[in-house]
N, C-alpha and C positions, 0 to 999 in steps of 0.2 A: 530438507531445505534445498532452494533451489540458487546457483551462481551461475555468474556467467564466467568465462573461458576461454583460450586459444590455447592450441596447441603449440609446443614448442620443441620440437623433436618428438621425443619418447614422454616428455612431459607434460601435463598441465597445468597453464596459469591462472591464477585468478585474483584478485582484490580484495583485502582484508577489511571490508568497508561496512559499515554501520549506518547506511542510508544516509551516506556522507557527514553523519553525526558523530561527534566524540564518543572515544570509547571503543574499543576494539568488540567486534563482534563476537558472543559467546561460543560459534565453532570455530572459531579461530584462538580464541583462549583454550578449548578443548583439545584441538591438534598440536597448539604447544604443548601442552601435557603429556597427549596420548599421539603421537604423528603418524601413527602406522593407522591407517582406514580404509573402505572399501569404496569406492565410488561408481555410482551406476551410473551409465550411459547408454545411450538409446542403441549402441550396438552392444552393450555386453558389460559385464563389472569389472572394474578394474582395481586390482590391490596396491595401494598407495604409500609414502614414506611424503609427510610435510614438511618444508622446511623457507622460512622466510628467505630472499634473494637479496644478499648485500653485493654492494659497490658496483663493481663496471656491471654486471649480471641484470642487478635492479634498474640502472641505469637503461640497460639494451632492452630488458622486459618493461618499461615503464615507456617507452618510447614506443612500443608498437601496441603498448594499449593509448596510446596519444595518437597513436594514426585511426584505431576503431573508434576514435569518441575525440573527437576535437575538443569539447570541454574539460575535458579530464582535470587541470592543471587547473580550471576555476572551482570546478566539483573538491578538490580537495585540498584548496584554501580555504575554504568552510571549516573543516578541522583542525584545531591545535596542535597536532603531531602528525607524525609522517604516515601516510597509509603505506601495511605491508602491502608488499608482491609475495602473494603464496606460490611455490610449487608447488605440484603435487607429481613428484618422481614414483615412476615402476618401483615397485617393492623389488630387492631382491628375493630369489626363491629358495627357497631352506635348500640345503646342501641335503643328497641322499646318501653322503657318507657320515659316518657319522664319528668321531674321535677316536682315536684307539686309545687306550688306558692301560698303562705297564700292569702285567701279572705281575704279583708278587710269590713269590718261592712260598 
C-alpha cells in the first residue's frame, strides 16, 4: 500500500484515512495491533514502532498537514469521527547485551 507523508524529525507522519470515508483503514487497524513494521522508502527500509499522536502533538502534526493540503479540514468533515495522525517512529534496536541471570549454587 501506498500513503502519503512528511517527515518529522526522525519520524514519519501520515493520515489514518479511508478515502475520507468512515471507518478506519484496515492498515491502520493492523498497526494498532501489530505497531512494530517495516516501511520501504525510495532510499532504503526503515524499521517502524506505530503510534496515534494525541493532544498538543496531534494538534502541531495536524497543522502542517493543513499547510500541505488547504482542504484538509473540509476532507475530514466528511467523516464521523476524528482522523488519526500516524507516526511512524525509528524502532529501537535490540540491545546486544543481553540479561544477566543469577547462577544458582
Amino acid at each position: 500500500m501506498i500513503v502519503g507523508y512528511f517527515e518529522d524529525g526522525p519520524n514519519l507522519v501520515t493520515l489514518a484515512m479511508n478515502g475520507w470515508a468512515d471507518g478506519e483503514p484496515a492498515w491502520w487497524l493492523n498497526l494498532q495491533a501489530h505497531p512494530y513494521a517495516t516501511v520501504d522508502l525510495v532510499n532504503g527500509s526503515r524499521a517502524v514502532r506505530a503510534r496515534a499522536a494525541e493532544g498538543e502533538e496531534r494538534t502541531r502534526l495536524w497543522a502542517s498537514w493543513r499547510d500541505i493540503d488547504g482542504q484538509l479540514d473540509a476532507y475530514a468533515a466528511l467523516r464521523s469521527s476524528e482522523t488519526a495522525v500516524v507516526i511512524l517512529e525509528p524502532r529501537p534496536k535490540p540491545s546486544s547485551v543481553r540479561p544477566t541471570v543469577p547462577m544458582r549454587p
